[in-house]
C-alpha positions as CSV (number, residue, x, y, z in Angstrom):
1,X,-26.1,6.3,-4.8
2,X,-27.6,4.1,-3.0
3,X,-25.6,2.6,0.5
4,X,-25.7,-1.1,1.4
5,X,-23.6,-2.4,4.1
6,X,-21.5,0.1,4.3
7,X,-20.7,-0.1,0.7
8,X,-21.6,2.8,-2.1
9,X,-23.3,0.9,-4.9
10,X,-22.2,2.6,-8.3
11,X,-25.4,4.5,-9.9
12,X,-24.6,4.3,-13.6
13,X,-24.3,0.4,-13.6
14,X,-26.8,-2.7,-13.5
15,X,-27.8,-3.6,-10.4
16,X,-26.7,-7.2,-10.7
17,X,-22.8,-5.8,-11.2
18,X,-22.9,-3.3,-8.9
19,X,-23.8,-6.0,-5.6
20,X,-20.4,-7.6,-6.4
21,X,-19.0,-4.0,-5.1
22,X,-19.7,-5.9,-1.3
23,X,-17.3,-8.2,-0.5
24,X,-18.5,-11.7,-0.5
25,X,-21.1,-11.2,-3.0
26,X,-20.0,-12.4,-6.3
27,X,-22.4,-12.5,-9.5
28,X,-24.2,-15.6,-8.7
29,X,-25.5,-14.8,-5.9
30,X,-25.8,-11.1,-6.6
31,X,-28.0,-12.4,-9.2
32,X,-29.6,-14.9,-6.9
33,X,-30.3,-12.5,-4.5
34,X,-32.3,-10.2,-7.4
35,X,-34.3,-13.1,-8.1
36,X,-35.6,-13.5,-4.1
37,X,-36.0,-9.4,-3.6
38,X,-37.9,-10.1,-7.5
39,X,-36.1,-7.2,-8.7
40,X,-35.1,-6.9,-12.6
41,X,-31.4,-7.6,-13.4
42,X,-31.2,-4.6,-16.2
43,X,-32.6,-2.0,-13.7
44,X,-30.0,0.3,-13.0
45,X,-28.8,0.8,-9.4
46,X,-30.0,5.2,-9.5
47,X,-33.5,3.6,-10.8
48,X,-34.2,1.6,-7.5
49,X,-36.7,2.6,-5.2
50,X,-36.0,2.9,-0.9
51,X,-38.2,0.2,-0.6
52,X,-36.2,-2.3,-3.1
53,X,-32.8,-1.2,-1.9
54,X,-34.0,-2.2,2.0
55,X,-35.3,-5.7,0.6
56,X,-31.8,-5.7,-0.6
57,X,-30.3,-4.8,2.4
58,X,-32.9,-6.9,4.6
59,X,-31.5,-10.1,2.6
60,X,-28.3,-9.7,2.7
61,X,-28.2,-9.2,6.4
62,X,-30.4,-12.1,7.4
63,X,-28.8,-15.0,4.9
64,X,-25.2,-13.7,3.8
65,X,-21.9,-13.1,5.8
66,X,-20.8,-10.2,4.0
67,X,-18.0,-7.4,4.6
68,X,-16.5,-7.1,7.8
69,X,-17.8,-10.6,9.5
70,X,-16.6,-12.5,6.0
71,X,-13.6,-10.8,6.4
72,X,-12.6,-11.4,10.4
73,X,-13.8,-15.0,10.0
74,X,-11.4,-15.5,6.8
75,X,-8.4,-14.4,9.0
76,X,-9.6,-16.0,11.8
77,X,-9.1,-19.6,9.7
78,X,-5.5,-18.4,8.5
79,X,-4.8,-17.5,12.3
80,X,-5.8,-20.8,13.3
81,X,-4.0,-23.0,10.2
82,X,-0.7,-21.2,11.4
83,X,-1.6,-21.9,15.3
84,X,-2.0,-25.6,14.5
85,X,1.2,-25.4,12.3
86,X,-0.1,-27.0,9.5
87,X,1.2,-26.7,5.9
88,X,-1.1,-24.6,4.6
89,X,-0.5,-22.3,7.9
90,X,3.0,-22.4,7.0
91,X,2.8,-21.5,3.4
92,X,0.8,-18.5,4.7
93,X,4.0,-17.4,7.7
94,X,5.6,-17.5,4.3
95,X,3.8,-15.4,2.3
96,X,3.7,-18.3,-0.4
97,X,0.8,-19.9,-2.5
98,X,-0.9,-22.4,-0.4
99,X,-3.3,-24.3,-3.1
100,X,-0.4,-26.7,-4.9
101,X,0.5,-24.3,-7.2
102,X,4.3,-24.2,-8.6
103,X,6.6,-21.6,-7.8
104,X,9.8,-22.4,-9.2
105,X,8.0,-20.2,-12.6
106,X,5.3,-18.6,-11.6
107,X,4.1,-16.7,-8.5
108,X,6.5,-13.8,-9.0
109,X,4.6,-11.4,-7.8
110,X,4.2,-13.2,-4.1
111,X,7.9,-13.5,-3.8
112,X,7.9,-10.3,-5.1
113,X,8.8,-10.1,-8.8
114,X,12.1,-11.9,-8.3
115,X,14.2,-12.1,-11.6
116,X,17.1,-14.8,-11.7
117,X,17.8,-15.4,-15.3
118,X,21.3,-14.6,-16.4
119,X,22.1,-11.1,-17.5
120,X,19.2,-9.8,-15.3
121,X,21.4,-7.5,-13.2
122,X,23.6,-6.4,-16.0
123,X,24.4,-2.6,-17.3
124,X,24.0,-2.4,-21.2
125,X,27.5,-2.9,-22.8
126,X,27.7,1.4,-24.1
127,X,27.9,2.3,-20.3
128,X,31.0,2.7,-18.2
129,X,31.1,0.4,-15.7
């Protein structure tokens, strides 16, 4: 199983799917990264040799943020939009969607799965009450 960043790439799948397993690698540039290490996107991820998985890794390190660094400098932007109390800071304190989408409908699961259609709290009519 081969080890990149910290990450365990899956053996049985194709190496092109099994880079998006990193965080911040999605399948664009998983498969743009394949093209630059000139690596075939069918090879299997058990079928790569030391010396294609440390092109791998030697890319990834020098020209992608990837794992922990993507992930401090992501909250490291929310930090500083709620420091500056801006809106989208402030949908964030909330725990709300910031992109402009509605909420009156949707987003039950932010404010988490809140049901306030009538006869949502009631017991069926056959029990006692």
């Amino acid at each position: 199983m081969p080890r990149i960043s910290g990450v365990n790439i899956p053996d049985d799948k194709r190496i092109v799917i099994g880079l998006t397993s990193i965080y911040g690698v999605g399948k664009n540039s998983s498969e743009k990264i394949l093209k630059s290490a000139n690596i075939e996107v069918d090879t299997r991820a058990k079928d790569l040799s030391e010396q294609e998985i440390n092109t791998l890794r030697g890319i990834l390190e020098k020209s992608y943020k990837i794992e922990g660094d993507l992930r401090q400098e992501t909250l490291l932007n929310i930090k500083r939009l709620k420091e500056i109390a801006s809106y989208r800071g402030s949908r964030h304190v909330k725990n709300l969607p910031c992109h402009g989408q509605r909420t009156k409908t949707n987003s039950r699961t932010v404010r988490g799965n809140v049901r306030r259609t009538a006869g949502s709290g009631r017991k069926p009519s056959s029990q006692k009450t």
